[in-house]
N, C-alpha and C positions, 0 to 999 in steps of 0.2 A: 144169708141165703146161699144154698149151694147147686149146682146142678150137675149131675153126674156124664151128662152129655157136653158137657166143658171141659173133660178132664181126659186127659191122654189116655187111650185105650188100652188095657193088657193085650201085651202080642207076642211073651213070650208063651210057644201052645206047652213047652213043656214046664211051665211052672202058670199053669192057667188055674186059678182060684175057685171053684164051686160054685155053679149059677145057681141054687137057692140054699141058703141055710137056716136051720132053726134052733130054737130057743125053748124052753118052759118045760123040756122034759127032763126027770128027778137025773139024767145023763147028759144032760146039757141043759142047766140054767142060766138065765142071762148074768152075763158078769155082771157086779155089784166091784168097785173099786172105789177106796177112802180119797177124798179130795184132799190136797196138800196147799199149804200155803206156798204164795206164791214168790218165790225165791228172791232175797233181796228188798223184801218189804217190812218192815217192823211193823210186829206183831202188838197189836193197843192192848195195854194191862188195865185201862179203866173202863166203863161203860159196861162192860161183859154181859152183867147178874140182870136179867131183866125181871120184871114184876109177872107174880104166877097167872097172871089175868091172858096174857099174851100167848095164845095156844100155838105151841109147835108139834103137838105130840109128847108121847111119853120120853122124859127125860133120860131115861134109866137105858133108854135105845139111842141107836144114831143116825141123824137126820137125813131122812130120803130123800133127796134135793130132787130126783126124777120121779121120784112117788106123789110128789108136794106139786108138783109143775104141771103134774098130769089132773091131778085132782081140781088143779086151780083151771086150765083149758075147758075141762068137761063143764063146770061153772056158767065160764065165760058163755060156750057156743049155745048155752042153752038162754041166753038172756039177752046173748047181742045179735041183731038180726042179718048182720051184715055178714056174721061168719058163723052162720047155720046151718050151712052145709057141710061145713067139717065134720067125720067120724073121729072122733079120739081115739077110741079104740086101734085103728089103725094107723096112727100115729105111734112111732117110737121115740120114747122121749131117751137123749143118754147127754151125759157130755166130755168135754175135750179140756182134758188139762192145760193151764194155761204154764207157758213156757216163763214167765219172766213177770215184773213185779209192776210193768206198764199200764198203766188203767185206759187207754187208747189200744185198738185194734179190737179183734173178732171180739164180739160178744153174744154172738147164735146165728143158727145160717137152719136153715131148711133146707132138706136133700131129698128130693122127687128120688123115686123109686121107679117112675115111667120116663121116657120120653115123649116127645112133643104130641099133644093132643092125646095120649096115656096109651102110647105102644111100646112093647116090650124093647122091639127090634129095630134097629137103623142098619145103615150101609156107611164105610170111613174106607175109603180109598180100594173101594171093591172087594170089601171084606165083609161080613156081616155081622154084629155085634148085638149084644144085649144084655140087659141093666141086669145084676143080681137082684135075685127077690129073698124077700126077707120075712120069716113067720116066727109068731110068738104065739105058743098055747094053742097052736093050728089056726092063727089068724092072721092074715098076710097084710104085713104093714104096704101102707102106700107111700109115705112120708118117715124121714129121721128129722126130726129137732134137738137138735145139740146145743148145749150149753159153755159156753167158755168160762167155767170154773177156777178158782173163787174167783176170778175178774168181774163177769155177770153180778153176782152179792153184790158186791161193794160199788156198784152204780145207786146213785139215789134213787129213792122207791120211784119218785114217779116214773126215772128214765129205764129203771126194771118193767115199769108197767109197759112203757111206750114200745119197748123192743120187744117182749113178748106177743104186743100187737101187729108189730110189723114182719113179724115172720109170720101166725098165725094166716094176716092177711095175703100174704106169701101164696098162699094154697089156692091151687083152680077151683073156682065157684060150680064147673062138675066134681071137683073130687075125685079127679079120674090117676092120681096120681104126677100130673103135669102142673107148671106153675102157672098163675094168675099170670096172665098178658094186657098192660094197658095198652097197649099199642105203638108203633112208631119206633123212632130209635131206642127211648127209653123206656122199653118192654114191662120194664120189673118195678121199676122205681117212677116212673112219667119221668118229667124232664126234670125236677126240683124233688131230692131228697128231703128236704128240709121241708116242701110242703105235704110230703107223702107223711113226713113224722107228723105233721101238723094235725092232718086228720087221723092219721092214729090218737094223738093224744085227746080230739074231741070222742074218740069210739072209746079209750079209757074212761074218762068223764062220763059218756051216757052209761058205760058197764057199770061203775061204781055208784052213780044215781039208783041203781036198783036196788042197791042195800045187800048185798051179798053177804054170806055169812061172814065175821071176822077170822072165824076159824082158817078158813079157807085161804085168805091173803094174808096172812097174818107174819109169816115168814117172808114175806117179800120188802117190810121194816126194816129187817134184819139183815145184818154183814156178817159176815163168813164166819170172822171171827166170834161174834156172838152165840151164833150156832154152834158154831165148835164146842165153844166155853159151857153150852147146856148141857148139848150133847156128847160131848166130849167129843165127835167126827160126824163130818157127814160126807154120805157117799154118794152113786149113782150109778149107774150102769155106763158100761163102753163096749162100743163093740165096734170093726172097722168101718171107715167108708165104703158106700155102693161101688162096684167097679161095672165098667164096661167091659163085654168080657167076648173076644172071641166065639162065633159059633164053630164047632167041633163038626168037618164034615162027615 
């Protein structure tokens, strides 16, 4: 989980960043970038060859780790009723190469697009500021989910499942762009991580009780290198983090 009103504001005004950028025109496509193993890790020579039954997509292309994520979500909100109010659509999915060959650390964070209760504009030290907004194909994302690449893969399926949950659940039940608030000190998490995962992992459980198609999670079995090994790469989109940004008087 990330949140862009956490994060030190731009305040140089003559190197200030563009408050809204877009994507999906044939002059500006969203970057696609190959994921890289992760440095210092040896690379498994065994296991690789999976059986043809196990759909990832056509072989002969390279695995869209952000195309698969997205498909798998839209899935999800349409069957779990706890997170129904998510637009996918609006959701950008990309992720964030992983520095080092650590299996501990980031493995996806959710980045609001709004501030608190889903307004553009805040005030930091008598200045006024506001979040870049972010469109794709002329549709204004509210939410970035990012993926910590290859690290994310190589968690076992079900702690794949369970993290995808817990960001997901991440999102304000308006959809306003703002995060879910349980209340009290620990706004985001309640007070017990470990039991915030807990009922993630029973909302996995009842998703997967529906019988979803295989197709659909079927890449989520699989470790990086696997994928590699079929498709020879798999990629995803990147694009920077939201900034806070100076308003220009």
């Amino acid at each position: 989980m990330g949140n862009p009103a956490q994060t030190e504001p731009q305040t140089d005004p003559l190197a200030l960043p563009p408050y809204v950028l877009h994507w999906g025109t044939p002059t500006s496509p969203l970057p696609i970038r190959p994921v890289l193993a992760q440095p210092g890790t040896p690379q498994p020579t065994v296991g690789l060859t999976l059986p043809p039954w196990i759909d990832t997509g056509p072989v002969d292309q390279p695995f869209d780790f952000c195309a698969a994520i997205r498909n798998l979500c839209t899935d999800i909100v349409a069957r779990c009723d706890e997170l129904s109010h998510i637009v996918v659509p609006q959701i950008l999915f990309t992720f964030t190469q992983a520095r080092n060959g650590r299996q501990h650390g980031l493995q996806a964070r959710v980045t609001p697009l709004r501030l608190r209760d889903g307004v553009l504009c805040r005030r930091y030290r008598g200045v006024a500021y506001r979040v870049q907004r972010y469109f794709v194909d002329g549709q204004e994302a509210l939410y970035v989910m990012s993926f910590c690449l290859p690290r994310f893969l190589n968690l076992p399926w079900h702690e794949k499942f369970i993290t995808l949950f817990h960001e997901l659940y991440h999102i304000s039940p308006q959809f306003n762009g703002d995060l879910r608030s349980l209340g009290g000190r620990y706004a985001y998490h309640s007070r017990s991580q470990r039991e915030y995962d807990r009922r993630m992992a029973l909302l996995v459980r009842a998703y997967l009780a529906t019988r979803p198609p295989a197709s659909t999670y079927a890449f989520m079995g699989l470790n990086f290198a696997q994928l590699q090994h079929r498709h020879g790469s798999v990629v995803g989109v990147v694009v920077p983090r939201p900034k806070l940004i100076p308003q220009r008087v």
